[in-house]
mmCIF file of the N, C-alpha and C atoms, coordinates in Angstrom:
data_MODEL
# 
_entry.id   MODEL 
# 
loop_
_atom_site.group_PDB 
_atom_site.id 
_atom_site.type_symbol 
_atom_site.label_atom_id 
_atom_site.label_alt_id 
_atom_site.label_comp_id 
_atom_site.label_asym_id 
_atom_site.label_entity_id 
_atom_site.label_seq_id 
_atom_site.pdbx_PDB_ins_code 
_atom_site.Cartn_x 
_atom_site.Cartn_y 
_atom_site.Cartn_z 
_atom_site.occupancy 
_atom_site.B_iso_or_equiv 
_atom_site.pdbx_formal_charge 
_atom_site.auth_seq_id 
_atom_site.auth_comp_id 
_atom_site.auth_asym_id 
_atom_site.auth_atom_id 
_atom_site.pdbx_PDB_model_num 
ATOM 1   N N  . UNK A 1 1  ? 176.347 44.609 90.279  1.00 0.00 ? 1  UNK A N  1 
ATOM 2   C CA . UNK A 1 1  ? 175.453 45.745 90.136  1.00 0.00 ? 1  UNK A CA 1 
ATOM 3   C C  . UNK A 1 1  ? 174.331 45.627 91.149  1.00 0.00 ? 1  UNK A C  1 
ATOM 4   N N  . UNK A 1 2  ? 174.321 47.092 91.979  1.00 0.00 ? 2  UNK A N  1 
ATOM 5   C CA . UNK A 1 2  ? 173.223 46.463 92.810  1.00 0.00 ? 2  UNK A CA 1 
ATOM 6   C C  . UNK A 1 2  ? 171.609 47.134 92.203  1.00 0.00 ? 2  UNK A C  1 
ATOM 7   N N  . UNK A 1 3  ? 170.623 46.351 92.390  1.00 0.00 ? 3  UNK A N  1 
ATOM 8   C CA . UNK A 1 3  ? 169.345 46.739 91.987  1.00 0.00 ? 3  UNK A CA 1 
ATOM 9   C C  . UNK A 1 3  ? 168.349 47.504 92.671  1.00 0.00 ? 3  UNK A C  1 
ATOM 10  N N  . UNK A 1 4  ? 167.837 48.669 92.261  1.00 0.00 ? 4  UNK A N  1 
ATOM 11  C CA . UNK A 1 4  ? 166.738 49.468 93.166  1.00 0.00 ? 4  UNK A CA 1 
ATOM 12  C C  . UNK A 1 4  ? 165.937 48.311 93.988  1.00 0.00 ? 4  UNK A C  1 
ATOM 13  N N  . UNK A 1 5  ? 165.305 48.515 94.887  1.00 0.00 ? 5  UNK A N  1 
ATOM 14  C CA . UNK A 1 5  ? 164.224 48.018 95.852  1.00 0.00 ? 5  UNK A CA 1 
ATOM 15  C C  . UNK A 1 5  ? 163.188 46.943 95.126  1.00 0.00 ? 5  UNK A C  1 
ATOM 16  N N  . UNK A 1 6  ? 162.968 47.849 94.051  1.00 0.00 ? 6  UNK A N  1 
ATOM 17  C CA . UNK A 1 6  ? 161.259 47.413 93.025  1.00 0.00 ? 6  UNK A CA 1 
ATOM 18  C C  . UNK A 1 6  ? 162.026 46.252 92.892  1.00 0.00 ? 6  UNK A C  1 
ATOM 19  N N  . UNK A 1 7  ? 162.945 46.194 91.837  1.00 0.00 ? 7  UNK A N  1 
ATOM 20  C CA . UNK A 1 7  ? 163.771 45.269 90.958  1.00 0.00 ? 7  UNK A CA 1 
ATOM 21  C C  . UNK A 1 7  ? 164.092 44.089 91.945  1.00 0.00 ? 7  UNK A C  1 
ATOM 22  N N  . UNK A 1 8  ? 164.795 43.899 93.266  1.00 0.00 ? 8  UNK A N  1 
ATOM 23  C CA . UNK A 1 8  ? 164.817 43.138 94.389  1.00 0.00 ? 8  UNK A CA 1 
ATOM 24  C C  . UNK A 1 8  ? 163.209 42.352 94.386  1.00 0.00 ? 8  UNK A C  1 
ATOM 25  N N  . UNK A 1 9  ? 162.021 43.002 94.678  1.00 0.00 ? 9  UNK A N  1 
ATOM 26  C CA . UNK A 1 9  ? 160.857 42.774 94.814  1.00 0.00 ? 9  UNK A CA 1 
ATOM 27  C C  . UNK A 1 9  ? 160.220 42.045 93.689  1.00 0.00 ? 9  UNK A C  1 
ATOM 28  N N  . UNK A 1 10 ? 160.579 42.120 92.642  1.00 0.00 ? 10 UNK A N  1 
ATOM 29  C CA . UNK A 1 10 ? 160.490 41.597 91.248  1.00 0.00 ? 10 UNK A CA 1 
ATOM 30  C C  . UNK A 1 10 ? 161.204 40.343 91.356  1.00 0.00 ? 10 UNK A C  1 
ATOM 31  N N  . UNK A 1 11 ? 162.595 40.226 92.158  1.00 0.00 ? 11 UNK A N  1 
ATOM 32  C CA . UNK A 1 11 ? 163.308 39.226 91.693  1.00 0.00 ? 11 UNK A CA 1 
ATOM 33  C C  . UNK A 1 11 ? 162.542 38.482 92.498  1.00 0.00 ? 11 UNK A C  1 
ATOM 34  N N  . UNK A 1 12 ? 162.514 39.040 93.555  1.00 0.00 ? 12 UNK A N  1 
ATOM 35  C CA . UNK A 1 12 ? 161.936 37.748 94.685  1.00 0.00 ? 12 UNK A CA 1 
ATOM 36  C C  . UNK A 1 12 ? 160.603 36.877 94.122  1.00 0.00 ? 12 UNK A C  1 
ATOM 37  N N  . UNK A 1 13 ? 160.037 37.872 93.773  1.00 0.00 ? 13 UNK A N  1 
ATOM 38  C CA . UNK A 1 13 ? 158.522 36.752 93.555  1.00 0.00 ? 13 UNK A CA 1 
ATOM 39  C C  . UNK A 1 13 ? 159.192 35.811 92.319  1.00 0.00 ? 13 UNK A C  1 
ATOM 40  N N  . UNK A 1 14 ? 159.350 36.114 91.564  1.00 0.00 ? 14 UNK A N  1 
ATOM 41  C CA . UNK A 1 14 ? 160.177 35.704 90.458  1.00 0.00 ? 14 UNK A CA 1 
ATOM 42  C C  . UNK A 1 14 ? 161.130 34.360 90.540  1.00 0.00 ? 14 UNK A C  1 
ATOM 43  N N  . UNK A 1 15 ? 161.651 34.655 91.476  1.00 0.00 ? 15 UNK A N  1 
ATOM 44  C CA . UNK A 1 15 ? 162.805 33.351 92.212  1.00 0.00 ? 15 UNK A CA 1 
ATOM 45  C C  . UNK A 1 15 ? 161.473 31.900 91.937  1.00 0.00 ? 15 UNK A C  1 
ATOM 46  N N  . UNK A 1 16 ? 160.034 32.159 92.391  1.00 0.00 ? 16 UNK A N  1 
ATOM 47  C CA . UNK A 1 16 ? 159.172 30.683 92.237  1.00 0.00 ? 16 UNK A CA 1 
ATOM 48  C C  . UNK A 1 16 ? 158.633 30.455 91.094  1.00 0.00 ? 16 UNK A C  1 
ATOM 49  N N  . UNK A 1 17 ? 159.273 30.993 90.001  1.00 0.00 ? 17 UNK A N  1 
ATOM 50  C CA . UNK A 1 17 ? 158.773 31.247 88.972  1.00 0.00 ? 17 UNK A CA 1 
ATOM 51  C C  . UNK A 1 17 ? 159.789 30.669 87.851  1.00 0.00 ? 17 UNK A C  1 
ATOM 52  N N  . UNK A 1 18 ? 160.552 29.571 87.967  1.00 0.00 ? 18 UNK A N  1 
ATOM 53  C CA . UNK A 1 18 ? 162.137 29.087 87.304  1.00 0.00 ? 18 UNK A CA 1 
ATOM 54  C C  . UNK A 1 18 ? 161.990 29.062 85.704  1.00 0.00 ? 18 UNK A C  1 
ATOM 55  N N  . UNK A 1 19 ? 160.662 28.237 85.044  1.00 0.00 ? 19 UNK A N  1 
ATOM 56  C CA . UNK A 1 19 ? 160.423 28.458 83.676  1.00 0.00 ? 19 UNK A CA 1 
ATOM 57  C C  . UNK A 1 19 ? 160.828 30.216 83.539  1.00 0.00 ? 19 UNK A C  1 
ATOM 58  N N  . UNK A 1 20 ? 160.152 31.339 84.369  1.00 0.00 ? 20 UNK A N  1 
ATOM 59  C CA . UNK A 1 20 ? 160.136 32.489 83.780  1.00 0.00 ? 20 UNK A CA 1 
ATOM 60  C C  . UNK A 1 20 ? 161.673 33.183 83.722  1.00 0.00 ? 20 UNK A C  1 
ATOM 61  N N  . UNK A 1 21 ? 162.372 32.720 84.509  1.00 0.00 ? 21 UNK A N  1 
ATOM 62  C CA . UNK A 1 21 ? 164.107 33.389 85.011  1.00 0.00 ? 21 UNK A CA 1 
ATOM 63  C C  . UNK A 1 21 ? 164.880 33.112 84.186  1.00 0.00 ? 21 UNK A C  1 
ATOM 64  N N  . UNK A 1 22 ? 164.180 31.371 83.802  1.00 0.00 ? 22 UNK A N  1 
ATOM 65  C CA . UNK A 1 22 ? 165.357 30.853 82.692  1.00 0.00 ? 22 UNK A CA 1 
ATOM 66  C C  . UNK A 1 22 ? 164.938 31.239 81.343  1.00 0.00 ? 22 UNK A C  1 
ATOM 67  N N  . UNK A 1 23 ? 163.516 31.510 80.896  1.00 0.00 ? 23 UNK A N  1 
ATOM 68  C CA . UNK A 1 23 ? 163.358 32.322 79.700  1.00 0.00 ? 23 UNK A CA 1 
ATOM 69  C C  . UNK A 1 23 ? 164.244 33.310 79.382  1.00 0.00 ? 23 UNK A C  1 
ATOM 70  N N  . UNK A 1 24 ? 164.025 34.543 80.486  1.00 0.00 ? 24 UNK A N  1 
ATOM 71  C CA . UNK A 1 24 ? 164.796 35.534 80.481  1.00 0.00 ? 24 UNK A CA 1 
ATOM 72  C C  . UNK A 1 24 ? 166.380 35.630 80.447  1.00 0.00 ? 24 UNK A C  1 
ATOM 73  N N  . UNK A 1 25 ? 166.852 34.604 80.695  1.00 0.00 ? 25 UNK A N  1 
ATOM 74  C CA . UNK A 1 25 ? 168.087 33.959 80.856  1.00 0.00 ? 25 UNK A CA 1 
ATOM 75  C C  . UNK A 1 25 ? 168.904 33.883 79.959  1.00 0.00 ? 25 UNK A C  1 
ATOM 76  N N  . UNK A 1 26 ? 168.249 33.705 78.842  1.00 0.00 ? 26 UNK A N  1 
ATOM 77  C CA . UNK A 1 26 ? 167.805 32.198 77.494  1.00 0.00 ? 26 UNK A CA 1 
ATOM 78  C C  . UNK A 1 26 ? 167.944 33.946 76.791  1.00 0.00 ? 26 UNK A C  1 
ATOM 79  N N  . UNK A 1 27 ? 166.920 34.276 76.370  1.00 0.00 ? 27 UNK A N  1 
ATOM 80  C CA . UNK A 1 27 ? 167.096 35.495 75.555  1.00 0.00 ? 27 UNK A CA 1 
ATOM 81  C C  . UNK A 1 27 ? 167.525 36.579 75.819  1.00 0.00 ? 27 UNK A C  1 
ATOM 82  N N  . UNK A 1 28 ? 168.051 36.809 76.697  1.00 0.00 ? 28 UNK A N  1 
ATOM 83  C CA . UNK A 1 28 ? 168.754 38.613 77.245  1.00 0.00 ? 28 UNK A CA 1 
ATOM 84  C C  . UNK A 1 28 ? 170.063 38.271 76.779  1.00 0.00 ? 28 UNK A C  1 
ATOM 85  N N  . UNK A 1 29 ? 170.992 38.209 75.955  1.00 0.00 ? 29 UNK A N  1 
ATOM 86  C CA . UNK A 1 29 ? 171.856 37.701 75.957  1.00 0.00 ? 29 UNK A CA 1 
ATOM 87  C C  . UNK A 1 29 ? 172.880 38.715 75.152  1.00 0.00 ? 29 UNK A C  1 
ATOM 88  N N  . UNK A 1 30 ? 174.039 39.489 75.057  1.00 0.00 ? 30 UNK A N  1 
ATOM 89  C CA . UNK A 1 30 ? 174.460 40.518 74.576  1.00 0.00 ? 30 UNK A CA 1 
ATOM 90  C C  . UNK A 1 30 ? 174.948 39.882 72.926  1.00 0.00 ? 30 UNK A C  1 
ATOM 91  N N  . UNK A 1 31 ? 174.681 41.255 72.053  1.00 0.00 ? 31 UNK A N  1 
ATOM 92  C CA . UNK A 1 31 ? 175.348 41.105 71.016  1.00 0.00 ? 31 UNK A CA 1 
ATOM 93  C C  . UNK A 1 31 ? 176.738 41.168 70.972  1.00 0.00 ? 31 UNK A C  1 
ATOM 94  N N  . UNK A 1 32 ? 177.367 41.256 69.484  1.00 0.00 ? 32 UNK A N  1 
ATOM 95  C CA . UNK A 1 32 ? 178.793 41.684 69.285  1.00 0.00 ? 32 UNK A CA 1 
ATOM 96  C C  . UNK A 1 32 ? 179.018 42.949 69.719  1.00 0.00 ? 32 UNK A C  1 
ATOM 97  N N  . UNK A 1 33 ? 178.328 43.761 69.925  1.00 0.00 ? 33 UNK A N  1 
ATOM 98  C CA . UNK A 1 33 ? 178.659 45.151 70.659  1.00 0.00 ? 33 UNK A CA 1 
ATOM 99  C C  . UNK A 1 33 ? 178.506 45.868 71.988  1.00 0.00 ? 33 UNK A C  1 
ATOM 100 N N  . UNK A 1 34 ? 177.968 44.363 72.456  1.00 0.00 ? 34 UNK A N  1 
ATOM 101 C CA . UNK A 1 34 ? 177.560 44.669 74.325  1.00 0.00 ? 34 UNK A CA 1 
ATOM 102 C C  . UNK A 1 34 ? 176.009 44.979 74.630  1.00 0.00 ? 34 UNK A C  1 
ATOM 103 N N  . UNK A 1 35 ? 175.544 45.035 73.376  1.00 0.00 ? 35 UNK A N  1 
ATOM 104 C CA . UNK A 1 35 ? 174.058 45.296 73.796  1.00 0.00 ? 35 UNK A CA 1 
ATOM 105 C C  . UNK A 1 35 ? 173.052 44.216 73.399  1.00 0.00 ? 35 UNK A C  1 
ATOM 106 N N  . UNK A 1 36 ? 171.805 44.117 74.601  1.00 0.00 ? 36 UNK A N  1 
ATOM 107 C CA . UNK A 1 36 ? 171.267 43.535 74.521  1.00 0.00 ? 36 UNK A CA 1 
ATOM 108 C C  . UNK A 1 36 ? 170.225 42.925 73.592  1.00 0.00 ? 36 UNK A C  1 
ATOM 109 N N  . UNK A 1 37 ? 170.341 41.327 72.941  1.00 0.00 ? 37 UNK A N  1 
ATOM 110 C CA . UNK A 1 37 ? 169.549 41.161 71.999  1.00 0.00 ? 37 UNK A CA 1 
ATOM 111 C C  . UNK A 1 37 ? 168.060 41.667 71.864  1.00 0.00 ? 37 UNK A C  1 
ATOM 112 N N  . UNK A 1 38 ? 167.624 41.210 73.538  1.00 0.00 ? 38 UNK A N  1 
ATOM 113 C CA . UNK A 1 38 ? 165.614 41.462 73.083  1.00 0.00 ? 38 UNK A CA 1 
ATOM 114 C C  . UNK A 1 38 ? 165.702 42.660 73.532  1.00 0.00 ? 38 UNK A C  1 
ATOM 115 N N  . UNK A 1 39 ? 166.597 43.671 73.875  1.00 0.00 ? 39 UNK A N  1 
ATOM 116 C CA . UNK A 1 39 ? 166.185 44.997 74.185  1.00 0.00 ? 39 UNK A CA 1 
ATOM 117 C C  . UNK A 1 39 ? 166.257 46.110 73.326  1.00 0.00 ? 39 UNK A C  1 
ATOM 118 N N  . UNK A 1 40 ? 165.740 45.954 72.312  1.00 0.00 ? 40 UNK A N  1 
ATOM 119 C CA . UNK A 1 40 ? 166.227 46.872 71.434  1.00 0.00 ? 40 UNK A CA 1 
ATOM 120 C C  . UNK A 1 40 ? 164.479 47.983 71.124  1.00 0.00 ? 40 UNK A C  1 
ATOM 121 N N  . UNK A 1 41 ? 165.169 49.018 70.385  1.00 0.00 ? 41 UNK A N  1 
ATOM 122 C CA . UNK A 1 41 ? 164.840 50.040 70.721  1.00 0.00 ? 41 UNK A CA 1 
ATOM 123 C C  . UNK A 1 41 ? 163.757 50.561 68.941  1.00 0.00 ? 41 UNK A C  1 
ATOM 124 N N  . UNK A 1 42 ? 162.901 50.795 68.101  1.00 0.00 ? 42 UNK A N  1 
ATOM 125 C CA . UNK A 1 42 ? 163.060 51.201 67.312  1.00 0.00 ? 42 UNK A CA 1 
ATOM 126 C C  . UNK A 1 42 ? 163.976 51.703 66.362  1.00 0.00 ? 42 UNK A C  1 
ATOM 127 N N  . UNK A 1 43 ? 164.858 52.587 66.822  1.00 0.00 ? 43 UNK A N  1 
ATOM 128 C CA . UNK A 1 43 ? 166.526 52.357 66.390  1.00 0.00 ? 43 UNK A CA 1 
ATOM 129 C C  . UNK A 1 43 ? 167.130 51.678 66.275  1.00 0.00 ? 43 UNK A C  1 
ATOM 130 N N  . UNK A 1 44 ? 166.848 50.021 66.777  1.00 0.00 ? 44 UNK A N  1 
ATOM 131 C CA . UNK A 1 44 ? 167.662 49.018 66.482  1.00 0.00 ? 44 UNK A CA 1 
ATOM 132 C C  . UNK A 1 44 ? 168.619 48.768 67.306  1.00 0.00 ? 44 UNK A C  1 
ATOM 133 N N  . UNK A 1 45 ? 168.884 49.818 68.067  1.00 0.00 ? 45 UNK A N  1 
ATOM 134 C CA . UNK A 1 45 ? 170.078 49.693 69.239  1.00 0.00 ? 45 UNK A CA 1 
ATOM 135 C C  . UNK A 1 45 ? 169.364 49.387 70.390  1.00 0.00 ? 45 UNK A C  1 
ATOM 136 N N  . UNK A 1 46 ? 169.961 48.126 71.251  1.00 0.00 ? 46 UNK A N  1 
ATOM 137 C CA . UNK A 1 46 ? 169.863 47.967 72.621  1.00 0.00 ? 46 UNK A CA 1 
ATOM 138 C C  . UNK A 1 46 ? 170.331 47.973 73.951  1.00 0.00 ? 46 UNK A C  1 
ATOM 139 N N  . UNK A 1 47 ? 169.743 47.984 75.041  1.00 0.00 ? 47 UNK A N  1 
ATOM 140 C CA . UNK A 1 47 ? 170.047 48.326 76.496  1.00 0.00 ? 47 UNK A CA 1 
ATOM 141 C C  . UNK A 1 47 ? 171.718 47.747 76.441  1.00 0.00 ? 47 UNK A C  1 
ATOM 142 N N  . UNK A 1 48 ? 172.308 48.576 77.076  1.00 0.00 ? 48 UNK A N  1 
ATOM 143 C CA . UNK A 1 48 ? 173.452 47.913 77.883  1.00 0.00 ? 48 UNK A CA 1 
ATOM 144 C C  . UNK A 1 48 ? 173.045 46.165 78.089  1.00 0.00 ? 48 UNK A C  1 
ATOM 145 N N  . UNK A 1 49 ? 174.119 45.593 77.636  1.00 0.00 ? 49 UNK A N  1 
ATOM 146 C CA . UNK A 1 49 ? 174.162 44.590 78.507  1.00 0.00 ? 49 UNK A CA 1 
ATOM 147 C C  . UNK A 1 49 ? 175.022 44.526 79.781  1.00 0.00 ? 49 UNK A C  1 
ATOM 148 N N  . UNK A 1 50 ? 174.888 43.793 80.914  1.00 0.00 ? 50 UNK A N  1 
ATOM 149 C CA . UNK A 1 50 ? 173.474 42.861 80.895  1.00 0.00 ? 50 UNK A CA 1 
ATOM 150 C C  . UNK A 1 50 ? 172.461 43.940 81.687  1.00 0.00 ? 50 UNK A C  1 
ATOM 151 N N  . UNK A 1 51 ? 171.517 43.599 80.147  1.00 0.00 ? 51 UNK A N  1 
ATOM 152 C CA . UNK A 1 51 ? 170.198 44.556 80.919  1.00 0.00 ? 51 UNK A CA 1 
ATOM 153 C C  . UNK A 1 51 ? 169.457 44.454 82.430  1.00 0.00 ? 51 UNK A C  1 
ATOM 154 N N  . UNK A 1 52 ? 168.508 45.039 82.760  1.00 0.00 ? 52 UNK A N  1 
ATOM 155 C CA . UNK A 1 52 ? 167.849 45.059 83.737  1.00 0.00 ? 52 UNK A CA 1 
ATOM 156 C C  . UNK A 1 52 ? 167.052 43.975 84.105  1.00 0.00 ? 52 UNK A C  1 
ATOM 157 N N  . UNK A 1 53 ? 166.472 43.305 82.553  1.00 0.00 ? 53 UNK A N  1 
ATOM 158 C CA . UNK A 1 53 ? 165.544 41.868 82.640  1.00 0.00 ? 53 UNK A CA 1 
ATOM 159 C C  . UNK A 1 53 ? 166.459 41.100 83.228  1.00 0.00 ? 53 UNK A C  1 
ATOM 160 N N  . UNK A 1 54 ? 167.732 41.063 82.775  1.00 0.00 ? 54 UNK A N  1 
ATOM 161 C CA . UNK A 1 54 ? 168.891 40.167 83.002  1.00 0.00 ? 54 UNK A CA 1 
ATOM 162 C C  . UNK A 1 54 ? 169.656 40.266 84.300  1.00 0.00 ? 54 UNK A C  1 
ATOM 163 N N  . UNK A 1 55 ? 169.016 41.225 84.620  1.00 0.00 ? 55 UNK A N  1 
ATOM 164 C CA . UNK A 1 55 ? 170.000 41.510 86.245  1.00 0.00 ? 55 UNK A CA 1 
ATOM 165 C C  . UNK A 1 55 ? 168.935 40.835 87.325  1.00 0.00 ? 55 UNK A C  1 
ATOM 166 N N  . UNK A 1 56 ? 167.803 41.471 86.737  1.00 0.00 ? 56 UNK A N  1 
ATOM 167 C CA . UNK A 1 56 ? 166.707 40.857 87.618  1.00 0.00 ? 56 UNK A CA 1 
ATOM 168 C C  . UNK A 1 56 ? 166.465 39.068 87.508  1.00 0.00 ? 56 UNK A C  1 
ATOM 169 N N  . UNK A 1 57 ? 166.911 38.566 86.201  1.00 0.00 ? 57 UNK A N  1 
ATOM 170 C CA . UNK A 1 57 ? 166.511 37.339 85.966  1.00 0.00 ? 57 UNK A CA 1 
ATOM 171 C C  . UNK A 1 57 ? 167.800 36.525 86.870  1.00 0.00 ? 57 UNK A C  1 
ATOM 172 N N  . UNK A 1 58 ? 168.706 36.670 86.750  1.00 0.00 ? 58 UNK A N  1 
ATOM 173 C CA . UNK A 1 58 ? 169.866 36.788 87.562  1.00 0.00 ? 58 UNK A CA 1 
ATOM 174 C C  . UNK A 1 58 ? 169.695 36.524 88.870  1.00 0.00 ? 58 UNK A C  1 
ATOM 175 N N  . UNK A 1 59 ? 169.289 37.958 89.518  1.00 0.00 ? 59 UNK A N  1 
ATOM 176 C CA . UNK A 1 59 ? 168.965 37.620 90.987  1.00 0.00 ? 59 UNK A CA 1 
ATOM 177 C C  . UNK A 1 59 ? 167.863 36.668 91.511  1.00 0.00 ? 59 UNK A C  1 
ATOM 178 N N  . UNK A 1 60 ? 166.886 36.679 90.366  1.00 0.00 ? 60 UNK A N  1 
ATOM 179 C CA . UNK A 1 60 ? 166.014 35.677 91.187  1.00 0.00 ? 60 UNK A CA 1 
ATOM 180 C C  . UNK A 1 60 ? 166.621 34.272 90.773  1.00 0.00 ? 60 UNK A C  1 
ATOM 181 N N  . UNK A 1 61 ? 167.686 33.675 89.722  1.00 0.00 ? 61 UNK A N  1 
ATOM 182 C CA . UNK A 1 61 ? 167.935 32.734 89.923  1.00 0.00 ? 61 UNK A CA 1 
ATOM 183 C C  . UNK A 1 61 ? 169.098 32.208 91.421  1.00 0.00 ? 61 UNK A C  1 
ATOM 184 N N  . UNK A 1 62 ? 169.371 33.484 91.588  1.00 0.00 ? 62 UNK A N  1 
ATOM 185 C CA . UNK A 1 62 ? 170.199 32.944 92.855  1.00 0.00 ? 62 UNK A CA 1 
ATOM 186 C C  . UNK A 1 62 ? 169.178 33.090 94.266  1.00 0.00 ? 62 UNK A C  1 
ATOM 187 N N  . UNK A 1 63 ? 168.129 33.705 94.232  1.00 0.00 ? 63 UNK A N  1 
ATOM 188 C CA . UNK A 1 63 ? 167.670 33.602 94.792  1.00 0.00 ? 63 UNK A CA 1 
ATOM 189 C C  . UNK A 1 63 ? 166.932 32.498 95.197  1.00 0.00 ? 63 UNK A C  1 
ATOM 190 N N  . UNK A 1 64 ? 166.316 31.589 94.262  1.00 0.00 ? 64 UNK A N  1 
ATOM 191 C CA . UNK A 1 64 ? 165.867 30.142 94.148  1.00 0.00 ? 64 UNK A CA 1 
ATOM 192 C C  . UNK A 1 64 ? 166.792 29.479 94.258  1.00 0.00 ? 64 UNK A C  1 
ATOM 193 N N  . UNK A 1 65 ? 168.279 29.608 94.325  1.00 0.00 ? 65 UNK A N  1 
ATOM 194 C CA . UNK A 1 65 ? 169.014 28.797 94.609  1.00 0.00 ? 65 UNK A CA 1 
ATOM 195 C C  . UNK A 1 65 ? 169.411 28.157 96.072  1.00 0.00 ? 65 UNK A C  1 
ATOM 196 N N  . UNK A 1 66 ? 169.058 29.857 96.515  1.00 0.00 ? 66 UNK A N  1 
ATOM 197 C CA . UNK A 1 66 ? 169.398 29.511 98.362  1.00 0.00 ? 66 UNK A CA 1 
ATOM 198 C C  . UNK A 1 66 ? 168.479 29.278 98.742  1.00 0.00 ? 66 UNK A C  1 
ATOM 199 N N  . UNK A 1 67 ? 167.074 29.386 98.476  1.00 0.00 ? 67 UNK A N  1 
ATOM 200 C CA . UNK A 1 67 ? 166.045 28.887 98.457  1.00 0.00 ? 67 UNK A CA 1 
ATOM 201 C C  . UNK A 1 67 ? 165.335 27.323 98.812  1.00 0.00 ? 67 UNK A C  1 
ATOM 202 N N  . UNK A 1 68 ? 166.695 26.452 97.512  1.00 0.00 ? 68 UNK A N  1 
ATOM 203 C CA . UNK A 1 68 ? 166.397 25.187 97.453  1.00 0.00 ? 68 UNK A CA 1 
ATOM 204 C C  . UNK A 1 68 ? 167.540 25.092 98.324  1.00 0.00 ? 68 UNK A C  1 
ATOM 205 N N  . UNK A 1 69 ? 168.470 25.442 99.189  1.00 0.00 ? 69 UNK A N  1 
ATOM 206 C CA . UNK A 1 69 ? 169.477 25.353 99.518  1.00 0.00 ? 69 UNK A CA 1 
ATOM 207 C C  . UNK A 1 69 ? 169.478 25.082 101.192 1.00 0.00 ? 69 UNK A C  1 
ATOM 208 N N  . UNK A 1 70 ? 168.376 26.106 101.607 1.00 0.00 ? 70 UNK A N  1 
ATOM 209 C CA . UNK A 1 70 ? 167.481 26.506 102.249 1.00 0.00 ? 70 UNK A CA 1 
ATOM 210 C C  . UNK A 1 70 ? 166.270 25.166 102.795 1.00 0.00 ? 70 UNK A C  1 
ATOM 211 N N  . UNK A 1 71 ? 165.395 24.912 101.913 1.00 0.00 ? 71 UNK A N  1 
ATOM 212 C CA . UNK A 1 71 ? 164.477 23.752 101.711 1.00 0.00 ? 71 UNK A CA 1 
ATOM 213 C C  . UNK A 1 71 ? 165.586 22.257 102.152 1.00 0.00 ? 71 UNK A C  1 
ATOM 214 N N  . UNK A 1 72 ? 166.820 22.060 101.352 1.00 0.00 ? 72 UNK A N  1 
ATOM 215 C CA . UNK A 1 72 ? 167.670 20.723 101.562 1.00 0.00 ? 72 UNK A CA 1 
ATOM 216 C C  . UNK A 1 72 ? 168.178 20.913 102.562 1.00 0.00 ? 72 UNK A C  1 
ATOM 217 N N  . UNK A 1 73 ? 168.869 22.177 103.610 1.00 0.00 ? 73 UNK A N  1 
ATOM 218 C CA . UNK A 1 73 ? 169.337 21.834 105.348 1.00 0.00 ? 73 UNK A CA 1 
ATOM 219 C C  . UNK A 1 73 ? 168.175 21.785 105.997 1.00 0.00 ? 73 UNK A C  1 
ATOM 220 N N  . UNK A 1 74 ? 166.781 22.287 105.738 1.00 0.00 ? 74 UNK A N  1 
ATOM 221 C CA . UNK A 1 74 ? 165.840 21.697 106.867 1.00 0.00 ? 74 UNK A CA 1 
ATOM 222 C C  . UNK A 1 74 ? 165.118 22.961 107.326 1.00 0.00 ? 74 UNK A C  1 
ATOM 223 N N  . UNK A 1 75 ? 166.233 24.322 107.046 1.00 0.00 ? 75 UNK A N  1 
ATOM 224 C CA . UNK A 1 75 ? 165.779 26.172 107.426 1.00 0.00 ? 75 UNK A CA 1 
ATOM 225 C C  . UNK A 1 75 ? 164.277 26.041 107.380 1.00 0.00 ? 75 UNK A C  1 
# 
């Protein structure tokens, strides 16, 4: 799935931020019906999984990945 601009911009700062990615990580996690646990709605029903926190938490973990990947060849 690719992510609007903002959401990219979000991930990035985010990527130096590993406690916060893996929180999000940790709780976005889909129910028995595909929707997302912490996203729920007054109705009780939640976002598609995998939500947006989760797409974003996502990219910035791969983003810190090439990152450190990045940091260990010397880039």
């Amino acid at each position: 799935m690719t992510q609007p601009e903002s959401a990219g911009g979000i991930a990035d700062v985010m990527a130096g931020m590993p406690e916060v990615w893996r929180r999000l990580l940790a709780a976005h996690l889909p129910d028995r019906l595909g929707r997302c646990r912490s996203c729920r709605t007054a109705s009780g029903s939640g976002e598609r999984w995998p939500c947006s926190l989760h797409q974003i938490a996502t990219e910035a973990q791969r983003l810190h990945g090439l990152r450190l990947g990045q940091a260990v060849a010397g880039d």
